[in-house]
MDTraj code that builds the backbone (N, CA, C; nanometers):
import mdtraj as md
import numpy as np

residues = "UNK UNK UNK UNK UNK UNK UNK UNK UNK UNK UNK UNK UNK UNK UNK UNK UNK UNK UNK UNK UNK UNK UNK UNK UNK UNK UNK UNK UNK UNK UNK UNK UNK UNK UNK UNK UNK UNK UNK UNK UNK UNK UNK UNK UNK UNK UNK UNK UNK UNK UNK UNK UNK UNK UNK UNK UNK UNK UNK UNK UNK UNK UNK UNK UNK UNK UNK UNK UNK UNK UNK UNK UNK UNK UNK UNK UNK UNK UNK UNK UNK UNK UNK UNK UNK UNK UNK UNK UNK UNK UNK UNK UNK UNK UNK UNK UNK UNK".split()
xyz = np.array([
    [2.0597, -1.6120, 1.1332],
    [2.1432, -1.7010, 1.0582],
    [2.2436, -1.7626, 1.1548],
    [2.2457, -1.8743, 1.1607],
    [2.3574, -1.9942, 1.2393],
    [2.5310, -1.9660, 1.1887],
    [2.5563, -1.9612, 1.2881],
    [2.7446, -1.9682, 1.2463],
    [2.7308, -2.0448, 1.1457],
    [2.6993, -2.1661, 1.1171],
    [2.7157, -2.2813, 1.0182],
    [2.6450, -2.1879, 0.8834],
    [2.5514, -2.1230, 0.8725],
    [2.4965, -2.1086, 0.7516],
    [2.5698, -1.9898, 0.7055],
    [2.6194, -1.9068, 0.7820],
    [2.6783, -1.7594, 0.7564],
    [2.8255, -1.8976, 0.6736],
    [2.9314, -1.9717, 0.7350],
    [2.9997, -2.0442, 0.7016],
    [3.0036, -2.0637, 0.5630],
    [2.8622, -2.0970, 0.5340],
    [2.8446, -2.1795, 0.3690],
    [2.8116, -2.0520, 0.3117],
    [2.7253, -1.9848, 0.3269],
    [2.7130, -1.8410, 0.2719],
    [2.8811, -1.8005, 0.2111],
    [2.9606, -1.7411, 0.3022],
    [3.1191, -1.7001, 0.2498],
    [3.1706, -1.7803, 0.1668],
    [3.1641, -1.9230, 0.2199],
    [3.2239, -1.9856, 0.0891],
    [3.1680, -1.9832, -0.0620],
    [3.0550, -2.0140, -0.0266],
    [2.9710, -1.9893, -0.1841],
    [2.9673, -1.8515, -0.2538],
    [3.0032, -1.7388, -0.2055],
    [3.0455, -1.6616, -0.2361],
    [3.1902, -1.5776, -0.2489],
    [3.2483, -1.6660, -0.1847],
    [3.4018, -1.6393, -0.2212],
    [3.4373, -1.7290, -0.3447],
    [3.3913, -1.8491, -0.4215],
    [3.3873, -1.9500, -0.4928],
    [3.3057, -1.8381, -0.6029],
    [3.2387, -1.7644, -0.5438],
    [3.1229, -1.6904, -0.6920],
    [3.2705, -1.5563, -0.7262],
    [3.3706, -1.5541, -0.6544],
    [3.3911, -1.3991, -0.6591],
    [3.3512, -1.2466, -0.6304],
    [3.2485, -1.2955, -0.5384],
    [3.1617, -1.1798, -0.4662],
    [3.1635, -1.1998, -0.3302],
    [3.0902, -1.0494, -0.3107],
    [3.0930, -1.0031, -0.1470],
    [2.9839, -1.1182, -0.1175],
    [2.9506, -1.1393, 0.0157],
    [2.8282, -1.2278, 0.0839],
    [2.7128, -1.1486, 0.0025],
    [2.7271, -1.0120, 0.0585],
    [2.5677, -0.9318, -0.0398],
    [2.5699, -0.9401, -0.1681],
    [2.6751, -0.9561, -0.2588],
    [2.6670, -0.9423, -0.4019],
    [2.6108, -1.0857, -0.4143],
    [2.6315, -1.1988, -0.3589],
    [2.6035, -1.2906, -0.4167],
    [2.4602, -1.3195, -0.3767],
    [2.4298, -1.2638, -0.2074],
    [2.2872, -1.2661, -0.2565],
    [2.2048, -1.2295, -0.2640],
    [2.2569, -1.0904, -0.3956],
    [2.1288, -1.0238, -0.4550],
    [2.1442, -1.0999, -0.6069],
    [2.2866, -1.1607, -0.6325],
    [2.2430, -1.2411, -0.7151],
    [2.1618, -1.3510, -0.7615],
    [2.1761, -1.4431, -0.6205],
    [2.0940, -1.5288, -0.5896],
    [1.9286, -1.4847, -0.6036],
    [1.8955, -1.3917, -0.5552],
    [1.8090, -1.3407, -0.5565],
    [1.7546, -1.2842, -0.6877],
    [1.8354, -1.2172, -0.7834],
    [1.7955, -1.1805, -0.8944],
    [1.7513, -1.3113, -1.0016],
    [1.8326, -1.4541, -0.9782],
    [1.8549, -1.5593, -1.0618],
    [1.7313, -1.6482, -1.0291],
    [1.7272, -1.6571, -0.8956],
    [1.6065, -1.7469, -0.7915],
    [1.5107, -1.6934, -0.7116],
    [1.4880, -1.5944, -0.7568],
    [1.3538, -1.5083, -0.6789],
    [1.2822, -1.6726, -0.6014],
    [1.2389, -1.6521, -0.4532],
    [1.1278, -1.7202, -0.4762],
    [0.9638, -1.6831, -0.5103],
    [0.9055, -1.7809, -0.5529],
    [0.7786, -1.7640, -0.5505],
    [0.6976, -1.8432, -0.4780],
    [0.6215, -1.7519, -0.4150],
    [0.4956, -1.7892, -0.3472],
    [0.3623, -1.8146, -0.4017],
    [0.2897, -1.9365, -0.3803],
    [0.1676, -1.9630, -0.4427],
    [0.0660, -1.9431, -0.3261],
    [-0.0006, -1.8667, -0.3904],
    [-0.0842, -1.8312, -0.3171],
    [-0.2352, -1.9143, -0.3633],
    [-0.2575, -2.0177, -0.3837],
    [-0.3766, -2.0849, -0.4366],
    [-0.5012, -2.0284, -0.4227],
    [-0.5323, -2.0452, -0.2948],
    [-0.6764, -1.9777, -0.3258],
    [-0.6867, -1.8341, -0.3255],
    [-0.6497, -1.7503, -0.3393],
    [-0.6508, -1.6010, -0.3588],
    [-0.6041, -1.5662, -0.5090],
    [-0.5201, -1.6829, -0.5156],
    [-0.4379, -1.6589, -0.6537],
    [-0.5934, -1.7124, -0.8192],
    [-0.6623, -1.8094, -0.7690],
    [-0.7931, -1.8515, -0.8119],
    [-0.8620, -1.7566, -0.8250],
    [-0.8928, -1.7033, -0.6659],
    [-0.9717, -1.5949, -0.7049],
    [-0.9442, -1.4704, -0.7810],
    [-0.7999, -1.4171, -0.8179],
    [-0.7950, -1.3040, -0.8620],
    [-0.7962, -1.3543, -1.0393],
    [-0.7862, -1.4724, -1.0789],
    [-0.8231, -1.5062, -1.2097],
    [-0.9701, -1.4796, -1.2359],
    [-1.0604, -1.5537, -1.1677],
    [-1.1790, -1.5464, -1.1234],
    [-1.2589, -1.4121, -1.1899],
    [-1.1869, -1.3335, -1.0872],
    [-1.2114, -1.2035, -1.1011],
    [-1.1745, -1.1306, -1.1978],
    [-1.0621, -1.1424, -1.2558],
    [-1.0006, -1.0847, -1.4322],
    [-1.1165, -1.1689, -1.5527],
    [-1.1869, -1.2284, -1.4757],
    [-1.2130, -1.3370, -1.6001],
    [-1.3652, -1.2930, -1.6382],
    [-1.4015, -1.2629, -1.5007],
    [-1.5656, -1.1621, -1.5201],
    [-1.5747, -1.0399, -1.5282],
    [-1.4787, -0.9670, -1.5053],
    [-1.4395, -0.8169, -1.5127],
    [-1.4298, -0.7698, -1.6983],
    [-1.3660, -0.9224, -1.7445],
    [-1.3036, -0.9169, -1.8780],
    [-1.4418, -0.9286, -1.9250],
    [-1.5015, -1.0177, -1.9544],
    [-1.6680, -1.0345, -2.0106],
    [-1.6811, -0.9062, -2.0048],
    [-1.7316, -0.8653, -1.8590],
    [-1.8182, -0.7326, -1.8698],
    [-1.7633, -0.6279, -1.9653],
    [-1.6287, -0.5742, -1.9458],
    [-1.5578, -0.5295, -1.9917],
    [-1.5807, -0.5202, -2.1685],
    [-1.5446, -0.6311, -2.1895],
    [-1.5789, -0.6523, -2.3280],
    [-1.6994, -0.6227, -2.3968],
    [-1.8230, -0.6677, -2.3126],
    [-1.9652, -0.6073, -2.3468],
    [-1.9874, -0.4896, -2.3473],
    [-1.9294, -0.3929, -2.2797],
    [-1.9283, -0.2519, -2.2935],
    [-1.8507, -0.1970, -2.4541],
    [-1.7391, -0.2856, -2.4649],
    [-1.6406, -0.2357, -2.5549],
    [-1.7335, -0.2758, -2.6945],
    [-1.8012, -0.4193, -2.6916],
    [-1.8993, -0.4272, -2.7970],
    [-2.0262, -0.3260, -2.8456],
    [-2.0455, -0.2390, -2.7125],
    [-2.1943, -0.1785, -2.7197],
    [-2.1169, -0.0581, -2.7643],
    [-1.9935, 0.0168, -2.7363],
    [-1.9161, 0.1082, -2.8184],
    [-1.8869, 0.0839, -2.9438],
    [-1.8685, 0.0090, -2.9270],
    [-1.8106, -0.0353, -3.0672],
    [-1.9637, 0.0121, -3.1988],
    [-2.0460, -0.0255, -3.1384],
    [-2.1982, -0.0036, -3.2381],
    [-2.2508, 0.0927, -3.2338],
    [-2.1912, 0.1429, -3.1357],
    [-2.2608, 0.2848, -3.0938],
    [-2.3464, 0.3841, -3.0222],
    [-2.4148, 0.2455, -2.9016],
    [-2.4989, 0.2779, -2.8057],
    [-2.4002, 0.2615, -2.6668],
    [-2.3207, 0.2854, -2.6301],
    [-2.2441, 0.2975, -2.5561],
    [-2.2451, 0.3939, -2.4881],
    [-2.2634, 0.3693, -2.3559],
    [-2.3113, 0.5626, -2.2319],
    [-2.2088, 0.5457, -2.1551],
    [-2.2118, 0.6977, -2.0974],
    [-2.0698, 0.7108, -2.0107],
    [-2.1111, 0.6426, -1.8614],
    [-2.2618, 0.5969, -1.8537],
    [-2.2002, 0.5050, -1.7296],
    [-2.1640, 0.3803, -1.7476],
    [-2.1471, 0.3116, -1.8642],
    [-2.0685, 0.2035, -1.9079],
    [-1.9371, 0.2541, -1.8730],
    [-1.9246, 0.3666, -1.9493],
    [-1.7512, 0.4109, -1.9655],
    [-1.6984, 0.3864, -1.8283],
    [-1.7844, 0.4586, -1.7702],
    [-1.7211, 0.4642, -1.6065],
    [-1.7610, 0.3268, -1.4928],
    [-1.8409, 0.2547, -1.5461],
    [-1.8410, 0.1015, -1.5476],
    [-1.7060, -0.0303, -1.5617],
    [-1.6814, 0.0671, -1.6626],
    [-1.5593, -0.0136, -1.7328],
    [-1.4137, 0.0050, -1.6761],
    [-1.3639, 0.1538, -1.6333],
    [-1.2972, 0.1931, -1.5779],
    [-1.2859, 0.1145, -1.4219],
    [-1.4230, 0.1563, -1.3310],
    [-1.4206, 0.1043, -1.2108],
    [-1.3887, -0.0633, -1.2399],
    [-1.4045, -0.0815, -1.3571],
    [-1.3544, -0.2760, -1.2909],
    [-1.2082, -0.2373, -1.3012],
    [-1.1525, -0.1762, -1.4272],
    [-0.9955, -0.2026, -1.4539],
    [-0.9211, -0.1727, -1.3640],
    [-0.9865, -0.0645, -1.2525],
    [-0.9358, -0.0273, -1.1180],
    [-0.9456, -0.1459, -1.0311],
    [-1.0646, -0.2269, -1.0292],
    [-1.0607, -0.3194, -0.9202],
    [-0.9804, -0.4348, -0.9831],
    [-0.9535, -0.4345, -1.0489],
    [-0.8825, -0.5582, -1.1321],
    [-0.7602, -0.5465, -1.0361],
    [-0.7004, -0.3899, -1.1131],
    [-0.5797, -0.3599, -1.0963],
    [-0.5334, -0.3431, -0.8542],
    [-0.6247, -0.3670, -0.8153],
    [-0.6138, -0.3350, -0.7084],
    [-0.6482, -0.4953, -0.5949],
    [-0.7150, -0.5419, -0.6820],
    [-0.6730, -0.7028, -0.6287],
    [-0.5617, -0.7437, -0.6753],
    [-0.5360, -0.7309, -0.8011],
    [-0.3600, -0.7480, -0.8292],
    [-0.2458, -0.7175, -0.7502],
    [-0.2662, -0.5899, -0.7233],
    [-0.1788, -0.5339, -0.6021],
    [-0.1388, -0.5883, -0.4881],
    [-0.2989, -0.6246, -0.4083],
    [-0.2759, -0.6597, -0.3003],
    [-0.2451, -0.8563, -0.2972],
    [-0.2482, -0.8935, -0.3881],
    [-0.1749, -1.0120, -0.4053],
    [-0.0312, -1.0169, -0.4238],
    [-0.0096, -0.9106, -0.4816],
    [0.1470, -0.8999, -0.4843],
    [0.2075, -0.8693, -0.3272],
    [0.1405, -0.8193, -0.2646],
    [0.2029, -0.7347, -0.1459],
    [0.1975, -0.8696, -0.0671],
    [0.1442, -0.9614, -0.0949],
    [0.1047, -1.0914, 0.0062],
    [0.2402, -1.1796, -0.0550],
    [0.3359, -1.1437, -0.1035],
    [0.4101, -1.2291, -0.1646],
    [0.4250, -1.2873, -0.2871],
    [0.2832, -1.2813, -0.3752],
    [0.2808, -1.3406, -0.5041],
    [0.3708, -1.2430, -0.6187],
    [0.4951, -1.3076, -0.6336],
    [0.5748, -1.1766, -0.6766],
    [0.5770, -1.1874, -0.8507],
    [0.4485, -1.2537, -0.9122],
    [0.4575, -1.2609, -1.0676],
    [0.3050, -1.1973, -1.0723],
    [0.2612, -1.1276, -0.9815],
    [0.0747, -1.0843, -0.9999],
    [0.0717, -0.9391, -1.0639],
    [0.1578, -0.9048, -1.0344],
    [0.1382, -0.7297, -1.1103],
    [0.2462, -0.7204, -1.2213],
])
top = md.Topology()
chain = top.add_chain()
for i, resn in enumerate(residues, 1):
    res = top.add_residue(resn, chain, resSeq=i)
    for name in ("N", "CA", "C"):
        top.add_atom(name, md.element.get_by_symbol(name[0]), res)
traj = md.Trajectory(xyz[None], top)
């Protein structure tokens, strides 16, 4: 950070009534940024979107009553991979994915 920006930093926070850090974790709490992650962010829809089908076809074949536990455990392993491309999109910055 530049003498000049530390400068505007204090003032904008002496003007808020806060320390430099209080104001910006406020800033931070008020203006998170977000990162778009486009094509990863595509693909992890992508991927919720065929996971969900399958998903659902299992939940239909339970539902009637021919439903086997390697569906069950079919079904599980996507909600895991769902949940684990989610993750690692978040860790890349996309801070609204999980």
């Amino acid at each position: 950070m530049s003498a000049k920006d530390y400068e505007l930093l204090k003032k904008k926070s002496a003007a808020a009534g806060l320390s430099a850090n209080a104001w910006l974790m406020a800033q931070l709490a008020t203006n998170r940024p977000v990162l778009h992650w486009e094509a990863e962010t595509w693909e992890a829809i992508r991927f919720m979107d065929e996971a969900g089908r399958e998903i659902n076809a299992i939940a239909r074949d339970f539902n009637s009553g021919y439903g086997t536990a390697e569906q069950l455990r079919r079904a599980v392993h996507l909600l895991g991979a769902v949940y684990e491309q989610l993750y690692a999109l978040r860790k890349k910055g996309y801070l609204h994915a999980a």
